[in-house]
C-alpha positions as CSV (number, residue, x, y, z in Angstrom):
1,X,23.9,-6.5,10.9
2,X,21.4,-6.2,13.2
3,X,19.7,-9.4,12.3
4,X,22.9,-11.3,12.3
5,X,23.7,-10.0,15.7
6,X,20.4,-11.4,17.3
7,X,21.2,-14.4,15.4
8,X,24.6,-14.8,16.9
9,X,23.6,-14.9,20.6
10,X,20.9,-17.7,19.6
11,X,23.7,-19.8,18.2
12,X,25.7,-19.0,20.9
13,X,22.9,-20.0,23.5
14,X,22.4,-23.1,21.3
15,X,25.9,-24.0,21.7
16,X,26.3,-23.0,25.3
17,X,23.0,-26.0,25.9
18,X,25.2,-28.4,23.4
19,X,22.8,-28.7,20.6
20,X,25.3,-27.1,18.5
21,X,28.5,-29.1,18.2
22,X,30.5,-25.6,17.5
23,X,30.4,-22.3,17.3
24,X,29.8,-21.6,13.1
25,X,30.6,-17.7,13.6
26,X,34.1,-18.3,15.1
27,X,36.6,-16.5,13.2
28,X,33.8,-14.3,11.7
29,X,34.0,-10.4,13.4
30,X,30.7,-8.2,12.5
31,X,31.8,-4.5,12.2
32,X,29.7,-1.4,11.8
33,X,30.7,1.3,9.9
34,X,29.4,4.5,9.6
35,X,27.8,5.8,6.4
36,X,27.3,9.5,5.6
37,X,23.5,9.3,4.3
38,X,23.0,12.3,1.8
39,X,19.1,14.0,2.0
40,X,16.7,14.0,-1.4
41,X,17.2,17.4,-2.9
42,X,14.3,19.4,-3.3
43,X,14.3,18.5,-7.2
44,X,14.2,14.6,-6.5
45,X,11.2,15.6,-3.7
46,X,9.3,17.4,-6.4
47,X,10.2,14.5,-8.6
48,X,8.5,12.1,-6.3
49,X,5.4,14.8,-5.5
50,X,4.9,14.8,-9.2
51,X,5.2,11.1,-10.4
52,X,2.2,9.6,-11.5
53,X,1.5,5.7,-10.6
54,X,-0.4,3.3,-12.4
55,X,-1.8,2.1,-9.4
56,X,-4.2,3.6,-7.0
57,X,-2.1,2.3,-3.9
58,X,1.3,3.6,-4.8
59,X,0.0,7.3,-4.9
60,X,-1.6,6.4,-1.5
61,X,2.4,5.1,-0.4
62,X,3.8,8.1,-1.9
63,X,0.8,10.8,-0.5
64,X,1.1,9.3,2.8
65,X,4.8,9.8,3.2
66,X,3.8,13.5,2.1
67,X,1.4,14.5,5.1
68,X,2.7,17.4,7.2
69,X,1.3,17.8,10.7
């Protein structure tokens, strides 16, 4: 939605300097709804720990997403 936001206020800017003949997101309303995002339980982040990858550089993703400070 984000995307489509920033791309609305170029179209608009084109059409505000004419080198659009219209407007093409008249009629079209962007809402944002809020979504209740549940957390990994502590089985699916053992899960994860545990899963061994074929390649080298998806344990790298999944070790690096793992590093505590």
């Amino acid at each position: 939605m984000k995307y489509l936001g920033d791309f609305k206020k170029i179209v608009l800017l084109c059409v505000k300097r004419k080198w659009l003949p219209n407007d093409p997101f008249m009629g079209y309303k962007m809402t944002r709804r809020d979504v209740q995002k549940d957390f990994l339980t502590d089985e699916e982040l053992n899960n994860i720990a545990s899963k061994r990858f074929l390649t080298e550089r998806l344990s790298l993703v999944r070790d690096a997403g793992m590093t505590s400070e």
